[in-house]
N, C-alpha and C positions, 0 to 999 in steps of 0.2 A: 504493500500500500504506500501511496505518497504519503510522506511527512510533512504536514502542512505548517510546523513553527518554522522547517527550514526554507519553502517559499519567500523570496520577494512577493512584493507588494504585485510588480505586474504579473508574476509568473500565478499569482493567486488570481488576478482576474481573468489569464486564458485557463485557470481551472473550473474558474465560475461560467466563462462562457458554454465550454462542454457541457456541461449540466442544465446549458439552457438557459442560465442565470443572467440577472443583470450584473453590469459590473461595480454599480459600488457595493453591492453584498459581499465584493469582494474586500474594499474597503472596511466595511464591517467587522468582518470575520478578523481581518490585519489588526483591529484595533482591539479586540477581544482579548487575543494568541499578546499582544506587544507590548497592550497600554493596561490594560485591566487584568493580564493574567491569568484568563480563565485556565483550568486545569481539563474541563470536558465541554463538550459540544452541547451539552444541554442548559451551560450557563450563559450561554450566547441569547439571551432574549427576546431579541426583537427581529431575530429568525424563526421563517416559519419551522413548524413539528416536521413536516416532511422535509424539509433541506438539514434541520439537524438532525434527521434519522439516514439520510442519504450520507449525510460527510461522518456519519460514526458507522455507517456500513464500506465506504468506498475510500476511506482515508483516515491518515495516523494522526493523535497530536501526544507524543513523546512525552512524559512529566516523570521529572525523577521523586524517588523517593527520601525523604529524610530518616532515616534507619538511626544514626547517632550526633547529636553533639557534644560536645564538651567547650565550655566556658573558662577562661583562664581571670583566676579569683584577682591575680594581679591587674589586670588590665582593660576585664571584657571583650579581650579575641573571644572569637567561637571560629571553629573549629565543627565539619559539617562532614558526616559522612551519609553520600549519598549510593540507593541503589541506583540500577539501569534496570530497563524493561526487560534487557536478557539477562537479569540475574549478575553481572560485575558489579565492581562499587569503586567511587572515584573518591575522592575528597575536594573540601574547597576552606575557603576562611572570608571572614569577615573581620575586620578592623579597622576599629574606629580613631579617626583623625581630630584632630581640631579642625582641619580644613574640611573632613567630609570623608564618609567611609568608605574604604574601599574593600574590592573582594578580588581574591585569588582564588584562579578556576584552573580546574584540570585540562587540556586540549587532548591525553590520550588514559587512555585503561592500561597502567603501566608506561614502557617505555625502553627502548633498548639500545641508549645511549651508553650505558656503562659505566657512569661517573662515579669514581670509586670512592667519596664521600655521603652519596643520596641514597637513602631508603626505598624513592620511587621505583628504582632501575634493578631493584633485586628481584623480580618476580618474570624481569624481561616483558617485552611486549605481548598486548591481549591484544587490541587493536585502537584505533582513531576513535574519536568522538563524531558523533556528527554534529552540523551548525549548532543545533533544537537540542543536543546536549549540553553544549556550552553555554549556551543561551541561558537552558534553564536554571543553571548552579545559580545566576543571580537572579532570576526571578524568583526559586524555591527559597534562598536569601532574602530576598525583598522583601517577600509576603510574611516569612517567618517572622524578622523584627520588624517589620511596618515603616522598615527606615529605607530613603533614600538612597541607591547608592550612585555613588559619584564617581568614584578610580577605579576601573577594572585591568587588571593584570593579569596577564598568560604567563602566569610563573609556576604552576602547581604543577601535576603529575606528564609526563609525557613532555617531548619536544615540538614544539610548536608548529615549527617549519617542516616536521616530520608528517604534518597532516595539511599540508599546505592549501587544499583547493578547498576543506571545510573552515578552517581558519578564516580565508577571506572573505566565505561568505556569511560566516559569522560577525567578523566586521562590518563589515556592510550593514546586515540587520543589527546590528547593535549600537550604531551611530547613526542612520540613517531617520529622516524625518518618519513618526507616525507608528515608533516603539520610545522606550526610552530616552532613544535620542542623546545619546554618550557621545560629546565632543571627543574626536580623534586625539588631541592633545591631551586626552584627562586617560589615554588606555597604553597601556607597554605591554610589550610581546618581546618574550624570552627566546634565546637560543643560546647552542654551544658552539654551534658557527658553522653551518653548513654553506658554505661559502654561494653555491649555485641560486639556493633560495634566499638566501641574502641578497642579491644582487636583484632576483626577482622581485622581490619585496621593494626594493629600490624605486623597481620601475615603475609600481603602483602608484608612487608619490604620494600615496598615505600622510598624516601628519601627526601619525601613533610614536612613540617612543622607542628604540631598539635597544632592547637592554642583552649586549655580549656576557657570557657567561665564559669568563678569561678564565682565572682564577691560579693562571701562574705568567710569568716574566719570561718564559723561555718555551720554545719547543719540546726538548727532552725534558721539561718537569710537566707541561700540561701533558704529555704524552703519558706520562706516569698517573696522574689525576683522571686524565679523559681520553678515553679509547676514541672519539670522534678526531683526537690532534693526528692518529694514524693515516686518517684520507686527508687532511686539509692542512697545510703548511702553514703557521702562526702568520707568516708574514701574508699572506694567499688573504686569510679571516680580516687583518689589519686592513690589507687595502679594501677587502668588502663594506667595511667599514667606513671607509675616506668615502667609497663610491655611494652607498649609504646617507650619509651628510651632504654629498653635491647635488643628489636626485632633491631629497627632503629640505635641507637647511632643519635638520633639526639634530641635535645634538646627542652623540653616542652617547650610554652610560655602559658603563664597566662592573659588572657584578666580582668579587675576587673575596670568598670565603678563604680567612686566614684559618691555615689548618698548622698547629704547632708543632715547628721542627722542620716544617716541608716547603713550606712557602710564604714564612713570615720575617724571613731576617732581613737584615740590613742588605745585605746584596739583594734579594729578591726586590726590595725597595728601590734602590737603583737602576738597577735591571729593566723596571716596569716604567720608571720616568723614563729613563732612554726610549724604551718602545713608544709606548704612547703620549709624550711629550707634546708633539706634532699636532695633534687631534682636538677636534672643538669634543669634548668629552668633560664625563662626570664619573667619579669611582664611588662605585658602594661598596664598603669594606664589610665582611659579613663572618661573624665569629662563629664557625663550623659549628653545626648540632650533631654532638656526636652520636651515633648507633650502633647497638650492639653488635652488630654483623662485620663491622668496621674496627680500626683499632685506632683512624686517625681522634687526637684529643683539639680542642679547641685554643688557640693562643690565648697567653695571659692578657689579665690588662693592661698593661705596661708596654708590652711589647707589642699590642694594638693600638694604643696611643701614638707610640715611636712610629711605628708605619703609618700610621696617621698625617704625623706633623713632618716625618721626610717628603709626602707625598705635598703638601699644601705648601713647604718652602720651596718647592720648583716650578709654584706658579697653579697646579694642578686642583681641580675642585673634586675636596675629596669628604666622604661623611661616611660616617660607623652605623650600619644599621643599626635602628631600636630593634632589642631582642622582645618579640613579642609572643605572646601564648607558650613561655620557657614550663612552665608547670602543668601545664596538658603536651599531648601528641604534637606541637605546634609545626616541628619541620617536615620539609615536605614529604611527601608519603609513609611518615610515621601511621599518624589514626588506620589507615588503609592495611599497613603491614601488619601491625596487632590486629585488626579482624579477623585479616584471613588464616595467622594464626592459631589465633584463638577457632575457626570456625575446624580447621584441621582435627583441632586437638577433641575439637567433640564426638 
């Protein structure tokens, strides 16, 4: 069956038209699925009984499930675990800003990046999200706390650019007039640098945010951190980067989890100015959450300070992630990886 939250707006009125339909029922239905959230076809109103008994025989509408939260008593993250219709489970967050809250959504069910510090990547890829998945983590979000949300980030489970063709049209519906309506400026989309769809991404001329997920100074150490530096040459990702900024005008950030002992000394400091000196860029420095599966431990504070203030003396704009939801599951694909432990062990 069609999935009718991942339609566009026109591709929903050549649906309405087969049916015989007029076309602003098509608008209708868009504003139900976008703006109000409905969860089924029977909340839609001021559709007749026979067209909502026709689109719940001849067509999808996708809602996930809220299976678990957890609340971090520090701060009020939550922390969302949701099911899919086929039975996986993704995760998402909500966190709240002074500016306005934002949420981190999944793009895939697992992930087979291999980044030897994330919990997401141990379970290897299930598959991609569709749009009407990603979509929903903040709708199912919205309606839970009745709040606004304003900042959406593709930082959660899976690689972004690994699901490239639902991504974009989740973009699209999710800043486009007549849903939500999320300024492109107010959304960042993660990678570890797949250089090809980097480039692609470029040509979109989007005015989303690109946040690289570096996270060492060198070739042979991100090689050691990230099985993806094996296909793509650090300097290859860099200049994707440069080509990134010229298409957009909009300014790299640099994700670089300080993992202690591996990637946080004084030379890796140096090292990282040298490279990305050049660059209209921003570093988020991000104190590794460590997991059991793993044995890297997180740098002190001292010595994420120091790498702090070497990076901001050479001119470089550089900030310490706020550790948020540290007291629940809070990084990423933790919540995800205790269920399905726990669900084994039953």
């Amino acid at each position: 069956m069609i999935d009718l939250k991942s339609l566009t707006l026109l591709e929903l009125q050549q649906e309405m038209e087969k049916l015989g339909e007029k076309k602003f029922r098509a608008k209708q239905i868009y504003g139900w699925i976008h703006e109000k959230l409905a969860d089924r076809f029977e909340e839609m109103t001021n559709l007749s009984k026979d067209l909502r008994e026709r689109l719940e025989q001849e067509y999808e509408l996708p809602v996930l499930k809220i299976i678990q939260v957890q609340k971090s008593a520090q701060d009020g993250t939550c922390k969302f675990l949701f099911g899919l219709p086929d039975g996986h489970v993704i995760e998402s967050v909500l966190m709240r800003y002074h500016h306005g809250n934002s949420v981190c959504i999944s793009s895939q069910v697992g992930c087979r990046m291999g980044c030897r510090f994330c919990a997401s990547t141990l379970g290897g890829l299930k598959r991609g999200l569709r749009p009407s998945e990603m979509l929903d983590q903040i709708y199912q979000i919205q309606k839970w706390s009745k709040e606004r949300v304003h900042n959406v980030v593709v930082m959660g489970t899976g690689e972004p650019l690994d699901n490239y063709d639902a991504l974009l049209r989740f973009l699209n519906l999710l800043t486009c007039e007549g849903g939500l309506h999320i300024s492109q400026r107010n959304v960042t989309v993660s990678t570890c640098g797949i250089v090809p769809r980097m480039r692609q991404l470029a040509e979109e001329k989007l005015q989303i945010t690109l946040a690289l997920s570096l996270h060492a100074s060198s070739q042979e150490k991100r090689k050691m951190l990230m099985p993806v530096a094996n296909r793509y040459e650090l300097s290859d990702v860099l200049d994707a980067c440069r080509y990134y900024f010229e298409q957009t005008k909009r300014r790299i950030s640099f994700e670089y989890s300080l993992v202690g002992g591996v990637n946080d000394g004084e030379e890796d400091a140096e090292e990282l100015i040298a490279l990305i000196r050049s660059l209209n860029c921003h570093v988020n420095l991000i104190p590794v959450n460590p997991i059991k599966e793993r044995d890297y431990v997180q740098s002190g504070h001292q010595t994420i300070v120091n790498f702090k203030n070497k990076l901001e003396k050479s001119g470089i704009v550089v900030t310490i992630r706020r550790e948020m939801g540290r007291d629940i599951d809070g990084a990423c694909g933790q919540l995800r990886r205790s269920y399905l432990d726990m669900e084994k062990e039953r």
